[in-house]
C-alpha positions as CSV (number, residue, x, y, z in Angstrom):
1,X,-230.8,204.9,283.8
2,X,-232.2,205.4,287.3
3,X,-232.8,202.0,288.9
4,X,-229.3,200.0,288.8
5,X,-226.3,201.6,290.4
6,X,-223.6,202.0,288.2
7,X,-220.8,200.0,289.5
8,X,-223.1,197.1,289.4
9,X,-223.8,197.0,286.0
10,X,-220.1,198.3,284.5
11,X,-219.1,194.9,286.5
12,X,-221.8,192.9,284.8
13,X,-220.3,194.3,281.4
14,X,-217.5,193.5,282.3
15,X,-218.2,190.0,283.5
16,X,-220.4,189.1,280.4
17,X,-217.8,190.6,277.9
18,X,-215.0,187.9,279.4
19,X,-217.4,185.3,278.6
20,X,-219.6,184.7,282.1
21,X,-223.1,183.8,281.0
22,X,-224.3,184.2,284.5
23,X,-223.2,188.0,284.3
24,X,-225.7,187.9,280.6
25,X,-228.5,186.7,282.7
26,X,-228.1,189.3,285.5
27,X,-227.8,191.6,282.9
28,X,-230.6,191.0,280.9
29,X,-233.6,192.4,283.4
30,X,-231.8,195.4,284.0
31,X,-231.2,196.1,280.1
32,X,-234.5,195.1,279.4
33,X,-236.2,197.4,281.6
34,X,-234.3,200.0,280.9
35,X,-234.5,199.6,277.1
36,X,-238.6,200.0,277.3
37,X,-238.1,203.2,279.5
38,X,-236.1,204.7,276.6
39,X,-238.3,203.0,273.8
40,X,-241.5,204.3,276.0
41,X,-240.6,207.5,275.8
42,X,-239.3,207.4,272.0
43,X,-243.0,205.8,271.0
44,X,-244.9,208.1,272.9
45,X,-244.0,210.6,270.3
46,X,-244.9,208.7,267.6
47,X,-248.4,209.3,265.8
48,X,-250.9,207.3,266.7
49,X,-250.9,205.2,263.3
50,X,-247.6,203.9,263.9
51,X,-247.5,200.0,263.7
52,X,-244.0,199.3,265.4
53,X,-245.0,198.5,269.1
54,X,-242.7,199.3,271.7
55,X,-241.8,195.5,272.7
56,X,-240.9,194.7,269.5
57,X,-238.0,198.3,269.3
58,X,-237.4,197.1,272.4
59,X,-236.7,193.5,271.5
60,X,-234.7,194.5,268.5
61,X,-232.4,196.7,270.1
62,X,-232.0,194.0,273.1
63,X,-231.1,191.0,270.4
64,X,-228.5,194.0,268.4
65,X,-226.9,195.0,271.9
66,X,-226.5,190.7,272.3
67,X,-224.8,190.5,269.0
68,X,-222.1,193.4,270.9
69,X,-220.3,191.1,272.9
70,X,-216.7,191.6,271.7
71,X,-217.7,195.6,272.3
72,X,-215.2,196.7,275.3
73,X,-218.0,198.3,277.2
74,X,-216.5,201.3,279.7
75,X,-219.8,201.7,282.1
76,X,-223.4,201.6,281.6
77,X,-223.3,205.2,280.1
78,X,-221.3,203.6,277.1
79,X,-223.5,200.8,277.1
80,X,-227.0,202.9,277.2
81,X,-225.4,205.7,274.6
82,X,-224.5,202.6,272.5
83,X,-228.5,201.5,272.9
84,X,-229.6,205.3,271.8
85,X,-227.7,204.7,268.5
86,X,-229.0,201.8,268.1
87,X,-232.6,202.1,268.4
88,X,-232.3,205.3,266.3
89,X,-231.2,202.9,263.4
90,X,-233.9,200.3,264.1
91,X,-236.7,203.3,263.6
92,X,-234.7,204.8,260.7
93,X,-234.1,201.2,258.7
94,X,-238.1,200.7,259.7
95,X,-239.4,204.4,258.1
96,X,-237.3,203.4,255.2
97,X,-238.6,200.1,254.9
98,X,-242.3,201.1,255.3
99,X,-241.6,204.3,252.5
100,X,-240.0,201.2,249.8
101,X,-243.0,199.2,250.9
102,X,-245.5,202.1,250.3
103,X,-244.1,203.1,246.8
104,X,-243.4,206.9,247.9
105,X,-246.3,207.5,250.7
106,X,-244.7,208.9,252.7
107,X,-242.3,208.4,255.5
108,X,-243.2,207.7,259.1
109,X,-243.8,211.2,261.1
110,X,-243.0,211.6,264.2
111,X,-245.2,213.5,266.9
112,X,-242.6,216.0,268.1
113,X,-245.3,218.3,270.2
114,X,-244.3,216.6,273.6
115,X,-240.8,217.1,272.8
116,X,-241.0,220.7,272.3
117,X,-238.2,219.8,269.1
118,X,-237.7,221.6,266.4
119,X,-240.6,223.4,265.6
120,X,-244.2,223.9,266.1
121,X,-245.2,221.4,263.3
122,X,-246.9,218.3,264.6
123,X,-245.0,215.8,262.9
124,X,-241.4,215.3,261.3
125,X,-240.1,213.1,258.7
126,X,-238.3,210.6,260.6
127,X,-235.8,209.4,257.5
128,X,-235.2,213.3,256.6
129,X,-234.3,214.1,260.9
130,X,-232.0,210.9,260.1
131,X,-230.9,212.8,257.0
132,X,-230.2,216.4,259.1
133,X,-228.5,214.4,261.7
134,X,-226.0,212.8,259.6
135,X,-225.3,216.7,258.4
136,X,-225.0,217.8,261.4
137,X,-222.5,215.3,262.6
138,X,-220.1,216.4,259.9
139,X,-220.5,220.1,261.1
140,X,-220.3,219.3,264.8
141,X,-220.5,215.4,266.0
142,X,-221.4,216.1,269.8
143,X,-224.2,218.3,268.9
144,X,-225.6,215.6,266.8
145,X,-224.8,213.2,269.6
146,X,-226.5,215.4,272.3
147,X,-230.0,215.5,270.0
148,X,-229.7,211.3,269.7
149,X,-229.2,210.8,273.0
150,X,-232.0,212.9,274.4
151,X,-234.4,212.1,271.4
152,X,-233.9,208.6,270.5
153,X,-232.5,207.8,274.0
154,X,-235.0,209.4,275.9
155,X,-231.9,210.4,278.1
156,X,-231.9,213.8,280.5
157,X,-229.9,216.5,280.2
158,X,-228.2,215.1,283.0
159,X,-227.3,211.8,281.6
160,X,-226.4,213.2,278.3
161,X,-223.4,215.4,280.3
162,X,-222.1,212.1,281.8
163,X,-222.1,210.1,279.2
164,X,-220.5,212.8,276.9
165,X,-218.4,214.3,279.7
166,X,-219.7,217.7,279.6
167,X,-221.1,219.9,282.1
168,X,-225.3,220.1,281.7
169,X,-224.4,223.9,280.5
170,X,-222.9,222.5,277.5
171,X,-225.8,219.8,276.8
172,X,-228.3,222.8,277.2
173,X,-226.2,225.1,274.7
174,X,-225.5,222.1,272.1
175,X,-229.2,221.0,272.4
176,X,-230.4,224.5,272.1
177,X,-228.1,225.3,268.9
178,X,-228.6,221.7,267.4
179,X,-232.5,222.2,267.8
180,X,-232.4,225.6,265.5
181,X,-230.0,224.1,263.1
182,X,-232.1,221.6,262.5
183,X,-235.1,223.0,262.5
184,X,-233.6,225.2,259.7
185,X,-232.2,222.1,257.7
186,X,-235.7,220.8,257.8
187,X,-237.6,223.2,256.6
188,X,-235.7,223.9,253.6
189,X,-236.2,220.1,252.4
């Protein structure tokens, strides 16, 4: 969320939720680019195996985010937050899809060694952090929101505070205390 000023693209929101298609195709290279910046940095994590290409998250969440028209967006922090969640469930629906396909081989893992996540392990279950996530959310839903913002969203500590209205301390302590919860939910799977 670095490129666009802010004001510009609340208005073209705003414009393209009352109905202006010219607003839509302003919109649409801004969006786009910045969905592949957050999908980039979501699919450099993944192992190398991994058959869903960036492009085709990226178009995905672009055609979902479309379909959210009537969605009264407040500023491009609502919209991008709104993009996180989404492209979280496009690579939880496709690890599910691929473990039904494969009969029980195994879910898609996730390379969490650049991320410095939840633990030293290589890889993580994508379907069970889905899983932990949802727990967590019942236990404490900001916590759960920090980890999907900066995880699936790619987002800083930094944009997570704005979008969620906290100060960065805050993100830090609720990424910091989601990290070791999960990290102890997933390891007693």
């Amino acid at each position: 969320m670095h490129n666009f000023p802010n004001t510009n693209l609340t208005q073209l929101l705003t414009k393209w939720n009352e109905g202006d298609e010219v607003a839509l195709e302003q919109l649409t290279p801004i969006v786009y680019e910045e969905l592949r910046r957050i999908a980039h940095n979501y699919m450099r994590k993944e192992n190398p195996g991994h058959d869903l290409q960036t492009t085709a998250l990226v178009n995905e969440a672009y055609l979902r985010l479309v379909d959210q028209r009537q969605t009264d967006w407040q500023n491009r922090s609502h919209f991008f937050a709104i993009a996180s969640t989404m492209m979280r469930r496009i690579l939880v629906d496709y690890a599910r899809s691929n473990l039904y396909q494969k009969r029980g081989g195994g879910a898609i893992h996730v390379s969490l060694s650049h991320a410095k996540f939840i633990s030293q392990e290589e890889h993580i279950d994508l379907v069970a952090l889905d899983e932990a996530l949802k727990s967590l959310a019942k236990i404490d839903e900001r916590r759960s929101r920090v980890v999907e913002l900066r995880f699936f969203g790619g987002l800083s500590v930094q944009e997570t505070a704005d979008i969620l209205k906290v100060s960065v301390d805050t993100v830090m302590r609720d990424w910091n205390l989601a990290k070791a919860w999960l990290k102890r939910e997933l390891t007693n799977l």
